[in-house]
C-alpha beads as a LAMMPS data file, in Angstrom:
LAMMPS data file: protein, C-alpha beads

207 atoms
206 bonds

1 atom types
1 bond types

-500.0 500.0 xlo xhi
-500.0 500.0 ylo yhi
-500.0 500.0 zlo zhi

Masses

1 110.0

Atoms # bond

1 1 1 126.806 -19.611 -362.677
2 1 1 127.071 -16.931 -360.580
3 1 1 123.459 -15.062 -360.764
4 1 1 123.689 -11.084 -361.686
5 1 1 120.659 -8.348 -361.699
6 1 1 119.884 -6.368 -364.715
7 1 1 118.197 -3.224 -364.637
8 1 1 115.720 -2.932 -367.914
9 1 1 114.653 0.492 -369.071
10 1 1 110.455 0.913 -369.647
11 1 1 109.070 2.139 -372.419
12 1 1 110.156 1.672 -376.251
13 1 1 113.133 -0.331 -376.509
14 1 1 111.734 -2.879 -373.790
15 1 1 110.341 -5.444 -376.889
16 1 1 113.695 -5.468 -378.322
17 1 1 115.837 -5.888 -375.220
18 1 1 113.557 -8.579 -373.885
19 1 1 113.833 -10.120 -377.561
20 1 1 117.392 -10.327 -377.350
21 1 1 117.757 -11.537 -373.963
22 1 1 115.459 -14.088 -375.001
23 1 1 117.772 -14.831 -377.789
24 1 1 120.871 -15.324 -375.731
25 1 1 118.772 -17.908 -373.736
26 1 1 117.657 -15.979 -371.044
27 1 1 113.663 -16.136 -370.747
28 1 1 111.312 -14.473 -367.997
29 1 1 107.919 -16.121 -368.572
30 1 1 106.011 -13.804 -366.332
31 1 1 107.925 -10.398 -367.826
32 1 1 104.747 -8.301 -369.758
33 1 1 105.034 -4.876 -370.623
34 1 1 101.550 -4.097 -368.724
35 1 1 102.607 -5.641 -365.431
36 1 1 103.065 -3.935 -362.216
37 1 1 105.385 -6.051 -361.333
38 1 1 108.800 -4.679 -361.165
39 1 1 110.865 -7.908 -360.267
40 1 1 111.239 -10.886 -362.493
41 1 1 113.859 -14.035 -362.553
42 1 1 114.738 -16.161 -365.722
43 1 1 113.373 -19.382 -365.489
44 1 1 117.210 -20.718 -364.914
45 1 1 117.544 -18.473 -361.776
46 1 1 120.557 -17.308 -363.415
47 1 1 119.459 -13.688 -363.637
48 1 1 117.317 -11.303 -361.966
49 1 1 115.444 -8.658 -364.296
50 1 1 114.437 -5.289 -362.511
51 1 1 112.439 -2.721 -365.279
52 1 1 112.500 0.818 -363.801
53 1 1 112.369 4.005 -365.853
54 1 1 115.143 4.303 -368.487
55 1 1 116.050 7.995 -366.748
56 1 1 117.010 5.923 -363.780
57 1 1 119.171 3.072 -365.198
58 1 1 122.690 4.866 -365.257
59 1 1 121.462 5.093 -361.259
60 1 1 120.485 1.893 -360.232
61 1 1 123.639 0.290 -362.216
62 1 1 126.258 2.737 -360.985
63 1 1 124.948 2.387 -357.226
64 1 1 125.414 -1.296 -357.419
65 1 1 121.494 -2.335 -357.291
66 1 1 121.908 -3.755 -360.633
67 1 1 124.928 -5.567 -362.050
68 1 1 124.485 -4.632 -365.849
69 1 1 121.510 -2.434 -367.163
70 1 1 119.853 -2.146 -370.791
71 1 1 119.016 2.054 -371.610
72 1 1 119.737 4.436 -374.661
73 1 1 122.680 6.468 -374.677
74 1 1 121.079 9.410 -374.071
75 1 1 120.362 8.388 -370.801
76 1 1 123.848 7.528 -370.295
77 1 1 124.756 10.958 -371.588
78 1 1 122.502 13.051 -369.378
79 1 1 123.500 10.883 -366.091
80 1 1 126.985 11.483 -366.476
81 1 1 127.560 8.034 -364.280
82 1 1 130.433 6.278 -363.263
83 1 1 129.974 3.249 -365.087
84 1 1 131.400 0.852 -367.977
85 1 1 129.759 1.157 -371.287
86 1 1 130.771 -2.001 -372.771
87 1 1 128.171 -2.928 -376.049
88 1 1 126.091 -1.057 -378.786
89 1 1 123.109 -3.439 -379.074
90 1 1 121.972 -1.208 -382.331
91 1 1 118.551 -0.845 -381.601
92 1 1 116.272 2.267 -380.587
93 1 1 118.253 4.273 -382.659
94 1 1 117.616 7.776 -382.941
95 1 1 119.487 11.146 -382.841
96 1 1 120.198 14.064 -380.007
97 1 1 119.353 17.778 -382.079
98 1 1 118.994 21.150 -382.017
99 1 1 115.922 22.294 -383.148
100 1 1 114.126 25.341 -383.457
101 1 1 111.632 28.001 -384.890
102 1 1 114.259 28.472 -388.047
103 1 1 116.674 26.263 -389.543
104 1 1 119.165 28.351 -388.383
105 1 1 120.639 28.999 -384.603
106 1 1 119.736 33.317 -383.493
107 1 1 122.541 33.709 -381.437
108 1 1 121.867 36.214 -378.550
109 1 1 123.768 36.600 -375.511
110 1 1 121.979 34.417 -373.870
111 1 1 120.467 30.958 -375.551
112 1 1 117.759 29.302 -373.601
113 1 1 117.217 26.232 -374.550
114 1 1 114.630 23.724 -373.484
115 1 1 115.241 19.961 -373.327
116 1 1 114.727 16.800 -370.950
117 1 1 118.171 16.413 -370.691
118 1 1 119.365 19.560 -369.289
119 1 1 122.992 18.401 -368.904
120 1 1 123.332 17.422 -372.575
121 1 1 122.662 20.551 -373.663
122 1 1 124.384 22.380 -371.191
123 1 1 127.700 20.463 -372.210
124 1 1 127.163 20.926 -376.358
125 1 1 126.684 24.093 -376.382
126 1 1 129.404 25.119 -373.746
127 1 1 131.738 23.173 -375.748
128 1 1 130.735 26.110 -378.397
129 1 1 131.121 28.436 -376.117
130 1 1 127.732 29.975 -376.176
131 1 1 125.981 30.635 -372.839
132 1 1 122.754 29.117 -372.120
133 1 1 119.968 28.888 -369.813
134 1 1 118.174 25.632 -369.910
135 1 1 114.474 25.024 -368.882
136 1 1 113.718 21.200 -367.411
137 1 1 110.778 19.982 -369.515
138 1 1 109.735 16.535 -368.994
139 1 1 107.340 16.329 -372.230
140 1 1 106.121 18.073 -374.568
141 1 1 109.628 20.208 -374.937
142 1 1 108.104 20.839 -378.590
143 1 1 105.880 23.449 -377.125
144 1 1 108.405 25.884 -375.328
145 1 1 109.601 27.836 -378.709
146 1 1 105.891 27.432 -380.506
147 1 1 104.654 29.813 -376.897
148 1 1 108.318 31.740 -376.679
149 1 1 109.763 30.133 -373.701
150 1 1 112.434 28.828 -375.202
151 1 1 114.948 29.666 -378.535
152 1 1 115.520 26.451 -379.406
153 1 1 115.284 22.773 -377.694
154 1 1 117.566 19.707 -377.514
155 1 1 115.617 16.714 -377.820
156 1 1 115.740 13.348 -379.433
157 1 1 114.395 12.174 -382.886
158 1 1 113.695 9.343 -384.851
159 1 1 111.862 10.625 -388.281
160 1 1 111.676 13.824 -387.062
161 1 1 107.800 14.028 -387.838
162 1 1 106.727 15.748 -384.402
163 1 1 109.712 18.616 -384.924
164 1 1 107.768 19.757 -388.741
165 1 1 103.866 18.738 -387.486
166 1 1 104.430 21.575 -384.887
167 1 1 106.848 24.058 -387.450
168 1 1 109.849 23.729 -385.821
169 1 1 113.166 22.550 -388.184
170 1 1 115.890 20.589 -386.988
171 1 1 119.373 23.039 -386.369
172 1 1 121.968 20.695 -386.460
173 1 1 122.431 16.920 -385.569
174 1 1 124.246 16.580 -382.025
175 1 1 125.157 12.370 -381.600
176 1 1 123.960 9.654 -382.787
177 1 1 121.698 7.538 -380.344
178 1 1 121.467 3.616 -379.387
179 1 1 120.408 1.588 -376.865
180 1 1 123.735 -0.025 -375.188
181 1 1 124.642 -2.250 -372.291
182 1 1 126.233 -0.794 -369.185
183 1 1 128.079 -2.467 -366.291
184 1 1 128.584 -1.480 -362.765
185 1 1 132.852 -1.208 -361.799
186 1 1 132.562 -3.148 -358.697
187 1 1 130.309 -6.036 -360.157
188 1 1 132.459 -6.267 -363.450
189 1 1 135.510 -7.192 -360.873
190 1 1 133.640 -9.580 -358.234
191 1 1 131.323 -11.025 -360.677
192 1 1 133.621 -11.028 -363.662
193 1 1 133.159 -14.604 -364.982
194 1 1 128.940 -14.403 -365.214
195 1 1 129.614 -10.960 -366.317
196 1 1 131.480 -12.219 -369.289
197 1 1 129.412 -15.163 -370.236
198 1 1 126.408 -12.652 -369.813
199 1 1 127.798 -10.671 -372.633
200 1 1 129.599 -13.480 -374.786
201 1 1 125.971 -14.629 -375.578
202 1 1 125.057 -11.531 -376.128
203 1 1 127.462 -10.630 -378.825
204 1 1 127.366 -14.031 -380.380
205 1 1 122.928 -13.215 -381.042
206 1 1 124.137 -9.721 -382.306
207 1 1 126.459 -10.998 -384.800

Bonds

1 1 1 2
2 1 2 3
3 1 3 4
4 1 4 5
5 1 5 6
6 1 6 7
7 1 7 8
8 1 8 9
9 1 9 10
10 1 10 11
11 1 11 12
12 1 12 13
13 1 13 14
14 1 14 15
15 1 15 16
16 1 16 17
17 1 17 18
18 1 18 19
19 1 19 20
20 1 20 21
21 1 21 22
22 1 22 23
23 1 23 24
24 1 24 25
25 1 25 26
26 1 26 27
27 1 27 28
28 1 28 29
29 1 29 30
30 1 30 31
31 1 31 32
32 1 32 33
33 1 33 34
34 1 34 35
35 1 35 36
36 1 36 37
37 1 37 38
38 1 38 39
39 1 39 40
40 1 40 41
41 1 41 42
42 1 42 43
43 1 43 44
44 1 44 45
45 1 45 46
46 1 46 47
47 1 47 48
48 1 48 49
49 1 49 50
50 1 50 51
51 1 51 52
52 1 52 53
53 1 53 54
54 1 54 55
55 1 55 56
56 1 56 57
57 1 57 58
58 1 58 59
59 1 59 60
60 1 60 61
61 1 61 62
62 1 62 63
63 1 63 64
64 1 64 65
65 1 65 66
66 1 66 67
67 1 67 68
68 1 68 69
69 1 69 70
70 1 70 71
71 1 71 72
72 1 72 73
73 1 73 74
74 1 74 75
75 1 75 76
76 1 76 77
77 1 77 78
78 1 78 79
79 1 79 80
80 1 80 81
81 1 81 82
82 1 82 83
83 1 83 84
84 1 84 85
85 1 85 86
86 1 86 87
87 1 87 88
88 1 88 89
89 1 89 90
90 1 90 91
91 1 91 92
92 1 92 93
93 1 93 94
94 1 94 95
95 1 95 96
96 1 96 97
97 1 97 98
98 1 98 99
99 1 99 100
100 1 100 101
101 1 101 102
102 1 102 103
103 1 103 104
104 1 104 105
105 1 105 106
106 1 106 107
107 1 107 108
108 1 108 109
109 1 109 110
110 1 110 111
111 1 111 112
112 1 112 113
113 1 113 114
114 1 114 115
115 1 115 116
116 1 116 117
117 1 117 118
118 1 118 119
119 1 119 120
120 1 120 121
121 1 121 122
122 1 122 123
123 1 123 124
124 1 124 125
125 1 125 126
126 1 126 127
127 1 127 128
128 1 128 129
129 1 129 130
130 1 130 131
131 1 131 132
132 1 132 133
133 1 133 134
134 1 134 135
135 1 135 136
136 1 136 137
137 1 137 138
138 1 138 139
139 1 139 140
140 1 140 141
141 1 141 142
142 1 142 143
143 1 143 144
144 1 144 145
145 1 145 146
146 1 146 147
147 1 147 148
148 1 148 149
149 1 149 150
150 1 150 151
151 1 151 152
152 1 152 153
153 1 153 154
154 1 154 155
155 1 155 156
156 1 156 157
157 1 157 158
158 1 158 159
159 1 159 160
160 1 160 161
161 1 161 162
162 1 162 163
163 1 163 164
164 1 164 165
165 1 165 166
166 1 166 167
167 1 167 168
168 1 168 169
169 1 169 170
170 1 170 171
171 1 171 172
172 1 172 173
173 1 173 174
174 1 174 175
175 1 175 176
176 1 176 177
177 1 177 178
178 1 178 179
179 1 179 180
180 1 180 181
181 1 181 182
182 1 182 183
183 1 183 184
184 1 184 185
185 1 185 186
186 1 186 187
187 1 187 188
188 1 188 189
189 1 189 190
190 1 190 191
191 1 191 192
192 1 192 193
193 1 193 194
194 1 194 195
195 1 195 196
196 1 196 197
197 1 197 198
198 1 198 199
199 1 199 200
200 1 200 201
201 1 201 202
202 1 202 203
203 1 203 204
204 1 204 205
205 1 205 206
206 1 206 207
């Protein structure tokens, strides 16, 4: 079989993915989380495992450096790439919000709203039609309406425990979150056959 690069995101939903790749018979016996390593191959040579930051997935799969990749949707959603979403692998689940000092949203004539994922919140709330200005925060986005730099913030939430430790209250609920599997265009044409057998087993361990 043909042999085809995923790109795997870091951080929380790494366990799971490599579970499940694991499942579907694919196994990297030198892949740990703590590595520096950033290149593996399964132990068939059938598949080549890159892990880079989950922000940069959508990237390295649209450009073509990876044939598939393994991220959440909300870094699908603030990438805005041109790629295939083809699975919902139903872990990492979480949800996008608006959340904020009250449980209610102040409008003004200007919103500014603080988030990682600028472009998500951009797109919500023009969809509204209410005018923003969005501040890039790249942790911590909590803190921007506790020190009034910020009205409200778009983030991500599981239980929602950091929103009420730090007072703020969830607005309103935006999407619902997963982690899903992505495919480049090109690849899904020239390398449609290990492509397909790729996500067969896939679907066949989530079922």
């Amino acid at each position: 079989m043909e042999s085809i690069t995923l790109a795997l995101a870091k951080g929380r939903t790494s366990k799971n993915s490599i579970s499940l790749l694991q499942m579907a018979g694919y196994h990297f016996d030198d892949f740990d989380e703590d590595t520096r390593k950033l290149v593996f191959d399964d132990h068939h040579k059938r598949m080549k495992l890159i892990s880079v930051k989950a922000v940069d997935v959508p990237t390295y799969v649209e450009k073509g450096a990876a044939d598939i990749g393994i991220v959440g949707k909300d870094n699908i959603l603030e990438a805005q790439s041109n790629i295939y979403e083809l699975l919902d692998l139903s872990f990492g689940k979480c949800k996008f919000v608006v959340a904020g000092m009250s449980k209610t949203l102040q409008y003004k004539s200007r919103l500014i709203v603080a988030s990682k994922y600028p472009v998500v919140a951009q797109n919500h709330f023009e969809a509204k039609g209410v005018p923003i200005e969005t501040i890039k925060l790249n942790g911590s986005v909590e803190l921007a309406p506790l020190i009034g730099m910020a009205d409200v913030i778009v983030d991500i939430v599981e239980t929602g425990r950091t929103l009420r430790e730090n007072g703020l209250s969830i607005i309103e609920e935006m999407d619902d979150i997963s982690t899903r599997l992505i495919v480049n265009k090109a690849s899904f044409a020239t390398k449609t056959n290990a492509i397909e057998q790729f996500i067969t087993k896939i679907k066949t361990v989530l079922e």
